[in-house]
Structures are given as C-alpha cells and as structure tokens.
C-alpha positions in Angstrom: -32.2 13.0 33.4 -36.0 14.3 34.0 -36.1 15.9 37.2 -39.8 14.4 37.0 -38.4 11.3 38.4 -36.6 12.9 41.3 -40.0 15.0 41.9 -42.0 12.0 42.3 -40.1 10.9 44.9 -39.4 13.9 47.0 -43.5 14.8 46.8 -43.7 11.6 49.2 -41.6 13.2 51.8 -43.8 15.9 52.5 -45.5 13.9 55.4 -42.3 14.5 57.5 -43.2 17.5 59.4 -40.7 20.6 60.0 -38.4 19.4 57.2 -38.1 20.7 53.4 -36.4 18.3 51.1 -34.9 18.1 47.7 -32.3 17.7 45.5 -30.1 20.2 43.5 -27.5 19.7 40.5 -24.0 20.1 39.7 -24.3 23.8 39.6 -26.4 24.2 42.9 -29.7 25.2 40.9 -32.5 23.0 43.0 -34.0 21.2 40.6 -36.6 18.9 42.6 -38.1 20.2 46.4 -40.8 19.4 48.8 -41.3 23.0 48.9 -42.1 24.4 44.9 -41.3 27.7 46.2 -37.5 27.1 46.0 -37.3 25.4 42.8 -34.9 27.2 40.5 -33.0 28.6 43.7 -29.0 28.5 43.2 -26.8 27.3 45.9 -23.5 27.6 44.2 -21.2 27.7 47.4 -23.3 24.6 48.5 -22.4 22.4 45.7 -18.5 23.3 45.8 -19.0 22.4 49.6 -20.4 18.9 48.2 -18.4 18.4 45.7 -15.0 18.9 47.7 -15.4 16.9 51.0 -14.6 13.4 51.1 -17.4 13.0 53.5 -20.4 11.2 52.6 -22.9 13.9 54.2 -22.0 17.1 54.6 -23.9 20.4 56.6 -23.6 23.7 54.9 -26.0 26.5 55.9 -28.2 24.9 57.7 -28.6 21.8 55.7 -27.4 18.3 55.2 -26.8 17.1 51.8 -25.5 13.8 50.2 -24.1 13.6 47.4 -25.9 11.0 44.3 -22.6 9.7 42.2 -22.4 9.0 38.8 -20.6 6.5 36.8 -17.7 9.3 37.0 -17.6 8.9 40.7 -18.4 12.2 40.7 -21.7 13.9 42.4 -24.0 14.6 40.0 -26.9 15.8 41.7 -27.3 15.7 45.9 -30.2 15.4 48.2 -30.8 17.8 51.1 -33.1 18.3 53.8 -33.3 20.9 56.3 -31.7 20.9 59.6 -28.2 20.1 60.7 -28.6 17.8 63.2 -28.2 14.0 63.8 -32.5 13.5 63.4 -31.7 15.8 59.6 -28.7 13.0 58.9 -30.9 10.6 59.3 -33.7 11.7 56.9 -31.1 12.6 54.2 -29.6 9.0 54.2 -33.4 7.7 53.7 -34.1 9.9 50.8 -30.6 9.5 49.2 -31.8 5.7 49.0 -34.8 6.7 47.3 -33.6 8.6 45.0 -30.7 6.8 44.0 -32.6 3.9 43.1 -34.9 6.0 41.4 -32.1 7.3 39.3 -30.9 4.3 38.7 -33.9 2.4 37.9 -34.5 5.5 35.2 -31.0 5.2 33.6 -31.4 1.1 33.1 -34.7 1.6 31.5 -33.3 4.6 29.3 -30.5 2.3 28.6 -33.1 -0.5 28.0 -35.0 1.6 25.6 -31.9 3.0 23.5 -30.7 -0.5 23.2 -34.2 -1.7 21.8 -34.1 1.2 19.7 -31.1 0.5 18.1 -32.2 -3.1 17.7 -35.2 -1.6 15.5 -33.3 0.7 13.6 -30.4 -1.9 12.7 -28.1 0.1 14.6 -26.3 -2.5 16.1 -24.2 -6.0 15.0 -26.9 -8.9 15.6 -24.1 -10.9 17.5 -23.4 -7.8 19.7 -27.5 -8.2 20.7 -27.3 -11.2 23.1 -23.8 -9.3 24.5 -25.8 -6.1 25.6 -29.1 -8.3 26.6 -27.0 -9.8 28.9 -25.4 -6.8 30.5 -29.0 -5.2 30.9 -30.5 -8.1 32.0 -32.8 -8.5 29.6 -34.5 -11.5 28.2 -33.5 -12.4 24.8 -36.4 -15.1 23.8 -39.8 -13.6 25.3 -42.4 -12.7 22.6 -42.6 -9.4 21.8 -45.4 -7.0 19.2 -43.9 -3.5 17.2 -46.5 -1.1 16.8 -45.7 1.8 14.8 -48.1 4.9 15.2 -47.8 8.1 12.7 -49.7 10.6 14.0 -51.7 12.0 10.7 -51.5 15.9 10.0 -50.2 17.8 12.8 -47.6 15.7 15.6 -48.0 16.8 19.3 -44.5 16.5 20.8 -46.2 14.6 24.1 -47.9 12.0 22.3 -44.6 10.1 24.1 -45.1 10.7 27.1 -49.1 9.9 26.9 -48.3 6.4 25.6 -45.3 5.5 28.1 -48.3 6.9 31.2 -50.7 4.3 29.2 -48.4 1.1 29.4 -48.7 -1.4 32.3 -45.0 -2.9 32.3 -43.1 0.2 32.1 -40.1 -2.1 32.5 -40.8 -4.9 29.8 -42.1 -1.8 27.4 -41.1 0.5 25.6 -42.4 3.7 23.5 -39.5 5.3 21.1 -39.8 8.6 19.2 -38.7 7.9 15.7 -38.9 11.0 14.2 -41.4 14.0 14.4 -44.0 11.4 13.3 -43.8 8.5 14.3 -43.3 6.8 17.6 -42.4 2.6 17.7 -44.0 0.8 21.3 -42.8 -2.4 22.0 -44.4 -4.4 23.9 -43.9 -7.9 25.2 -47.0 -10.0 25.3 -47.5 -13.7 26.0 -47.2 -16.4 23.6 -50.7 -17.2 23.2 -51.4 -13.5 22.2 -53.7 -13.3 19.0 -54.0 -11.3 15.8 -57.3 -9.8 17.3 -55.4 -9.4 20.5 -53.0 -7.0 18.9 -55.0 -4.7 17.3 -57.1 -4.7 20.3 -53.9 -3.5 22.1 -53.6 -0.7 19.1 -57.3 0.7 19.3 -56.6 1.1 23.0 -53.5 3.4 21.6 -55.3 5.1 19.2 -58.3 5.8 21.4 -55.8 7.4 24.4 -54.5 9.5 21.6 -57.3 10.7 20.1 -58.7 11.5 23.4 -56.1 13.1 25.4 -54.2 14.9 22.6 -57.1 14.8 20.1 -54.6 13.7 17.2 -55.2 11.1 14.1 -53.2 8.3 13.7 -52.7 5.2 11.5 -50.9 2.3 13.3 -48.8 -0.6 11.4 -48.0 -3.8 13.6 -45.4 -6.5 12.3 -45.5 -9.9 13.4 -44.9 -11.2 16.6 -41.2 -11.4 17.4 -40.2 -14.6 19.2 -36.6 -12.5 19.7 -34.8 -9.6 20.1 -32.7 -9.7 16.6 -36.6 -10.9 14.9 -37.4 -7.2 16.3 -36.2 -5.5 13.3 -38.0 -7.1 11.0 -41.2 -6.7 12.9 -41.1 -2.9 12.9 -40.1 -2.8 9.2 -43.2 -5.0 8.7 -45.4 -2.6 10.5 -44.0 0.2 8.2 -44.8 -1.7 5.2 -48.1 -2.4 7.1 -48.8 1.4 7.0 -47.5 1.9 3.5 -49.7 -0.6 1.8 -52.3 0.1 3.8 -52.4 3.6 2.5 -53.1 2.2 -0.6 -55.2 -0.7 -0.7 -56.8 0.1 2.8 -57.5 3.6 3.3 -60.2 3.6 5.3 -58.7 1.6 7.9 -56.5 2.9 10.7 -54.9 -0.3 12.2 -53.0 -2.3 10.0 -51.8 -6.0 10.6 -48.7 -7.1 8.8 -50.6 -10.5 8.6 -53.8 -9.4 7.1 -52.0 -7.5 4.0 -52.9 -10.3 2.0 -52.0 -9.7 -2.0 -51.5 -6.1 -1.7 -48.4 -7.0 0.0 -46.9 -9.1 -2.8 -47.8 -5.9 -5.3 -46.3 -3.2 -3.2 -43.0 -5.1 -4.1 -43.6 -5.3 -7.5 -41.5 -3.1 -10.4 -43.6 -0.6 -11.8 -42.8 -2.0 -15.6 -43.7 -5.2 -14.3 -47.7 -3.9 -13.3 -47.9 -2.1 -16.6 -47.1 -5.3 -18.6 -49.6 -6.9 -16.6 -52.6 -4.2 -16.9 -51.6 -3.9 -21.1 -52.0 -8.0 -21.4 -55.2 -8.5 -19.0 -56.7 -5.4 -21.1 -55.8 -6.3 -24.5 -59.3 -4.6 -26.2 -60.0 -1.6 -24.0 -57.5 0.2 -21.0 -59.1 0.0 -17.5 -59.4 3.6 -17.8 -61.8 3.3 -20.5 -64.4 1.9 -17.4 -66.5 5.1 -16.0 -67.0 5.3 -12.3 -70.5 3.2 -12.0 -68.8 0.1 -13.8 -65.7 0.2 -10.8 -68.6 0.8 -8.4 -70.7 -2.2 -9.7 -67.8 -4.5 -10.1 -66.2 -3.7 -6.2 -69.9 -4.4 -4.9 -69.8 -7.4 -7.0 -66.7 -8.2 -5.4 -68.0 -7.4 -2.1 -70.9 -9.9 -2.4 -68.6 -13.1 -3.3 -69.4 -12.6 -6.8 -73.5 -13.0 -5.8 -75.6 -11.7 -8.4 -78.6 -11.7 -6.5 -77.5 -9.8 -3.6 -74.9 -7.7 -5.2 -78.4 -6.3 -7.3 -80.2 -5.8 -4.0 -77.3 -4.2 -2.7 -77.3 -1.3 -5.5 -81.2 -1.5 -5.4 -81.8 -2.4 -9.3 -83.3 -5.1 -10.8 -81.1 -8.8 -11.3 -81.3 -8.4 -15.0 -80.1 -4.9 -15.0 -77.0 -6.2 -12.9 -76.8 -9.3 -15.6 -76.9 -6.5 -18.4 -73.7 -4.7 -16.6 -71.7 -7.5 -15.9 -72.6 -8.2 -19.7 -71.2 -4.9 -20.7 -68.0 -5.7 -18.7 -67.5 -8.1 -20.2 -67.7 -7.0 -24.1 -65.1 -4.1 -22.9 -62.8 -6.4 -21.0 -62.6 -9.6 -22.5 -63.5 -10.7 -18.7 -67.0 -12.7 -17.6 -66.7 -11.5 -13.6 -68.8 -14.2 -12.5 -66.0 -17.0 -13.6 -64.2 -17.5 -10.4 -60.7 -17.0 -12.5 -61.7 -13.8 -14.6 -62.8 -12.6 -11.0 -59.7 -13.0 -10.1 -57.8 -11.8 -12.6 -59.9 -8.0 -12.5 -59.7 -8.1 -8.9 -55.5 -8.0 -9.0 -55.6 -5.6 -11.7 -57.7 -3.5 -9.7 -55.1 -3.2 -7.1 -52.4 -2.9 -9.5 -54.2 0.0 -11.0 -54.5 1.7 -7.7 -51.0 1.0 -6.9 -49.7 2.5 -9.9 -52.1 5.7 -9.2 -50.3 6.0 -5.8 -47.0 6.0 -7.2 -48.0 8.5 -9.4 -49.3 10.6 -7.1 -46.4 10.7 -4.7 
C-alpha cells in the first residue's frame, strides 16, 4: 500500500498542538508522521509490543498506538501519537478512524481497478464479471469510454500517477499501466456523451501530459461500452484505433474507433488479398510507376471532392494544366478520377498501397 495515502491523512493532524502523530509498519519502521523528521525511524520493540497484546490501544515509551488490522486479523500497520495519557487515547482512536477508512477506501479502489483491468485484458470468465461487480459494488450497466494512450519515444514511469491526479471521479475511474507504454483510463461518462465529447476528454489527456511530463502521445478510444463484459472489446477497439491510425492517419494523435472509416475494413485484410486487388485495378501500369507530383495532384484532387476548379487553385496552376494531369492519369491507369466510381476505386487502392508499405516496413 502507498504510504502517500496514510501521509495525506496524518498532514491534517498537525493542527493538534503538543502532539506528533503517525503510523509505522509491521517491522516498526515509521512510515507516515506529522513530524518528517522521524520518518524512517525503527521502533522494533514497539511493534512486538503491538503486535502481542490483546488490547486494542496499547502505551509503550511514551506513546499510544492502535493497531490497523488486515484481512489476516493481524496488525498491519498501527497509528500513534505522543503522550500516554487518557487526552493521547483519545486522539489515537480519531486518527485510527481516519486512517483505516483511508486504507480501506485505497484497497477497494485497487481492487476496483485490478478487477477492471482484468476485464480489459480478458483475464477473467465473462459470467464470473457480474459475480465480482457485485462483491465490489460496482455498477455493471453504466456507460463507460477506454482510452488507450502510448506515450511516443521515451515513457516517463509517472505518466500514471499524472492522469489518476487529473480525473474527477477517482472512484468511478480508473487509469491502468499496461505495459512500459501504454496506460488504459476508463472512464464512465453519461449516456448522452458524444464522439466530439470523447476526444475532447482525450486532448484534455494529452495536453496534461505534454505539459507536466512534456511526453508525446497517440491516444485510441473504442466505442462507448454500455457494460462491463462490452469493456473488452472497447479497449481492443482503441488499439486497433491506434494501429490503423498509424497508417492511414499519421498526422493525427487522437484516434476514434468510429471515425476509422474503410481503413478499418483494410487493416483486416490478407496481404495476398490487397496485392490481387492492386495487380487487377492496375492492369497497364503498377501504382509505383506514378512519380510523387501525380500522388500529390491526385490526394489534392481527392481533398477537393473531386473539384477541378479548386483543386487547380489549390496547387496554383492553371485548370487546363490540372485537366492535362488528370488526363495523364488516366492513359497510365486505365482510371478517369473525375468519375465518381474510378474515384473510388484509386482512392482504396491508395490505402491498400500504403498498407502494404506499412507491413513491409515493420
């Protein structure tokens, strides 16, 4: 357990004058104290002292401890506060309350978290999800968003912590590390959330990052999970999101599942089955025989709806100049660009081409 959690509630005991509190673990070592001095200190006889009387508060050199049980029924950390008298009792009772349901409220969210970790990762039966829901108390049917974020280049090992400061419901939400990389956030979200929402919610992640750990990211989010057992899908969706966003969309650094369009259906494609396609759309010359201004003139052309006019103004040079190109295109190609179908046609094997190139390149 972090002793961060212990520490933020000992800190707010300071205002109680003439007394020192904290807490110390198994071993005696003080782990958490009012006074930062003593941190580190070891109390060995103190914690046999504990850890042998059937008392609930025991004095030992003048100081009152109680004892914070585990699910062993045995102490695994105890509060103390200086003094042994009735008034030092007293205090120690109050801040054993405190800290025990500040223990406790930390172990059910990390067993909250590990649970919707295994959810994501397919780690557990889907009829043994509404089972452990129910012991954690945990709603099976609220709407939920995965975001995955890969941190691009080098990771920073508290990019964790900075996103689980940044959340609002740190009980309905979750951030898991998934492996030096990458880091899943769950989030639940109302049922009205949008699309735009969503990625609004993921620039807002990316701009903590990039400001407080100054790291690059790319971030993948699945579709909206109406509950729990839908969760696994929705972060596999937001990895494909990142995948096929790497190769149709690499200029972008949020990724919707939703928005993948086509590029999704030919990330799942056999690589035999794209070449077949690329060698019958291109029976007269190979895709490759296009130089570099032809792919730039035809993704402008593309970019304009197909508009010769302001596809032309676009690459400042003259209509008939564009006319002549798409002319050109189409003695090499067999393909007139400005027919809505042969449009179509290029466009895919565009993307197949460029899929192909990443697969090569991997």
């Amino acid at each position: 357990m972090s002793n961060s959690i212990f520490q933020s509630v000992i800190v707010q005991l300071k205002e109680i004058p003439d007394r020192t509190f904290g807490v110390i673990d198994t071993e005696g070592c003080v782990v958490s104290c009012t006074d930062m001095s003593m941190l580190g200190e070891r109390w060995h006889d103190a914690a046999l002292k504990v850890g042998n009387s059937s008392e609930s508060i025991v004095t030992f050199g003048q100081k009152t401890f109680k004892a914070i049980v585990g699910n062993s029924n045995y102490f695994e950390y105890a509060v103390f506060c200086t003094g042994d008298d009735e008034a030092a009792r007293g205090f120690c009772q109050v801040a054993y309350v405190a800290l025990n349901d500040a223990k406790t409220f930390y172990e059910e969210k990390h067993d909250r978290g590990t649970f919707v970790k295994n959810i994501i990762m397919d780690n557990i039966l889907p009829g043994d999800i509404y089972i452990r829901a129910k012991e954690l108390h945990f709603a099976t049917d609220a709407p939920r968003a995965v975001f995955l974020i890969r941190q691009i280049g080098h990771s920073d090992v508290a990019t964790v912590d900075v996103l689980a400061n940044s959340i609002t419901d740190k009980n309905q939400d979750f951030v898991l590390s998934i492996n030096e990389s990458d880091i899943a956030v769950v989030k639940q979200i109302s049922g009205t959330t949008t699309a735009e929402e969503l990625e609004q919610m993921a620039a807002s992640m990316e701009e903590t990052l990039k400001t407080e750990l100054r790291i690059r990211t790319v971030i993948g989010i699945g579709t909206i999970a109406d509950h729990l057992r839908e969760l696994a899908d929705s972060y596999k969706e937001a990895q494909t999101a990142i995948d096929v966003g790497k190769v149709f969309d690499t200029e972008k650094s949020i990724i919707n599942y939703e928005n993948l369009g086509i590029g999704r259906l030919i990330y799942q494609l056999p690589t035999t089955l794209c070449e077949i396609f690329l060698s019958e759309v291109f029976k007269k010359n190979s895709i490759d025989s296009l130089d570099q201004e032809t792919l730039f003139t035809i993704n402008k052309f593309f970019e304009n709806n197909l508009n010769v006019s302001e596809t032309s103004r676009k690459l400042f040079v003259h209509r008939n100049t564009l006319v002549y190109r798409l002319e050109k295109i189409k003695k090499l190609t067999g393909l007139d660009l400005r027919q809505f179908d042969h449009a179509i046609v290029f466009k895919v094997a565009l993307m197949v081409r460029k899929y192909l190139t990443s697969r090569d390149n991997r």
